[in-house]
Phi, psi and omega in degrees: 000140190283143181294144158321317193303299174326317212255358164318296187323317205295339179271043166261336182231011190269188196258194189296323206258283197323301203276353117319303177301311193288336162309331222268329199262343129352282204283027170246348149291347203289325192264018160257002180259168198275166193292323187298321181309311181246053190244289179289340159300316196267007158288302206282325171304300158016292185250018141296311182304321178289323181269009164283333180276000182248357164081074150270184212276128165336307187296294233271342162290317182310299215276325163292315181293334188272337158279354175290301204283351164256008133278239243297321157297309160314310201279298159314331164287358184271312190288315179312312176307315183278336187291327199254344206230002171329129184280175177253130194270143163214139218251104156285102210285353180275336171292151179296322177298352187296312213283320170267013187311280182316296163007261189311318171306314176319326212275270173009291197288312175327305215223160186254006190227125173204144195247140167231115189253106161204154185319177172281129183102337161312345191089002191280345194283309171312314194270313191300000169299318196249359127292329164305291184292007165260331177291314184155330181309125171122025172250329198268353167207170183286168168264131155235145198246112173251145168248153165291348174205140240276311205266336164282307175324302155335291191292330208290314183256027130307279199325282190333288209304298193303325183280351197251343186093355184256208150224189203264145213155283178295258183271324175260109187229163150292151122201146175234191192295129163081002181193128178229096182258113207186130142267147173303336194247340201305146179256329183244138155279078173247165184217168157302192170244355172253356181290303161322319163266359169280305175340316196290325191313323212255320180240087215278005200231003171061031181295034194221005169241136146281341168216130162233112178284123164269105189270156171040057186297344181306334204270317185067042181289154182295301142348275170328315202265340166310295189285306141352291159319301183283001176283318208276006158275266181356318184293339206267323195277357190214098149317331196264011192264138194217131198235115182233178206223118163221123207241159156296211196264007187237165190034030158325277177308337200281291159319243132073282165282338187285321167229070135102020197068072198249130168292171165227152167244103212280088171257126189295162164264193177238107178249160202225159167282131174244167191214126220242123163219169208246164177236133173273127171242182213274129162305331143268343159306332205251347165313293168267026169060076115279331155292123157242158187287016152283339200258334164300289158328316180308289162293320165337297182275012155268302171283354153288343188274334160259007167284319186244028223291108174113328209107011194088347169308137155280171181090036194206141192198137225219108189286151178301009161281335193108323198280127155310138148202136164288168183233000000 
């Protein structure tokens, strides 16, 4: 298929009726440009079309469409780019979500809506970011990603960004209230939820994303319930928008129904044994309220830290500061 760039030239000498038909004809190039571009192409052709009936002067037409097509020619070489510079994915096989992998990437490709319901430990949070982009997804936009609180935003794309082999930053970025490490070329997004809806203030069609995931949809924040909202407008007006939703085992089916019968996919969780023990504390002390129960947690979390000091390594011993030295 012929590059946009060919057809730039052509327009400088057609007539009113010619250069209609070739808008028309535009738009079959439209799914090779990057999503924001062509969000905005199909805005301008609009209003080329509402100002034809008002007739306007053939040069000033000429002249739109040709600065239309060198966006759009710009932008295919940027999506070209993004395509070819894809990072190499790597797939942590010890999670239980590892086990659905394919599921899910199909559902993806499938449905414009999907829910993944899975326990805590499971892995959903890490990977499906790096199953969007194994579907085909991050290219014609970025994937973003929300968390409900600042510090999981963080940790989420350290982690990713680590598991990709870079660091965050790069390919993989943040940003929460007051600091944003995000590249411009970046395929992952992760955020707050509340970042994501301020966005909506400036970008009401989200167009710098092809996919967005809502982590931990379960908490039902007002946020979360904000944005929720503003996707199930948004899936009807941007075909090209792809929405996964991931909850614990509860309010699925709520989600579920809400969009469209959207499917789900069920990932088991990873539980680990615990083990429960009471700290007796000085009986007079705790009488005469000298012990308060931050100073009680406290020592709690001082004698588990030398039961289990290191990881269980010997040689590794945990000072009444908290702090590990070796001896």
């Amino acid at each position: 298929m012929a590059s946009l760039w060919l057809f730039i030239p052509v327009f400088s000498g057609l007539g009113m009726k010619s250069t209609y038909h070739e808008i028309k004809n535009i738009k079959s190039y439209l799914p090779r440009v990057l999503a924001a571009d062509r969000l905005a192409a199909v805005r301008e052709i609009r209003r080329l079309g509402h100002r034809n009936k008002k007739s306007m002067p053939k040069p000033k037409v000429a002249q739109r469409i040709h600065q239309l097509l060198k966006r759009l020619a710009a932008s295919e070489l940027k999506r070209n780019r993004r395509l070819e510079n894809l990072p190499d994915l790597r797939f942590n096989e010890e999670l239980p979500i590892y086990a659905k992998k394919d599921e899910i990437i199909g559902a993806i490709k499938r449905h414009p809506v999907i829910v993944v319901s899975g326990e805590t430990g499971s892995g959903k949070t890490t990977q499906l970011p790096k199953f969007c982009l194994a579907a085909g997804r991050g290219i014609d936009g970025i994937v973003g990603c929300t968390q409900p609180r600042r510090i999981a935003a963080t940790t989420v794309a350290r982690r990713i960004a680590e598991e990709l082999g870079q660091e965050a930053g790069r390919d993989v970025g943040y940003k929460i209230r007051f600091k944003e490490r995000s590249n411009r070329d970046a395929y992952i997004k992760i955020m707050t939820d509340g970042i994501l809806l301020a966005e909506t203030q400036g970008d009401r069609y989200l167009s710098a994303y092809d996919t967005i995931i809502v982590d931990e949809a379960h908490e039902r924040s007002l946020n979360i319930d904000f944005i929720l909202g503003i996707l199930q407008t948004l899936l009807r007006r941007r075909d090209d928008l792809k929405l996964i939703i991931t909850s614990a085992t509860i309010d699925t089916e709520k989600f579920s129904q809400a969009f469209g019968q959207a499917p789900v996919v069920e990932v088991s969780g990873r539980m680990y044994p615990v083990e429960v023990q009471y700290l007796d504390p000085d009986g007079d002390q705790a009488d005469n309220g000298d012990l308060t129960h931050v100073d009680l947690a406290a020592e709690a979390a001082h004698r588990l830290l030398k039961q289990t000091a290191g990881g269980g390594h010997p040689g590794v011993h945990a000072d009444r500061t908290g702090y590990s030295r070796n001896l």
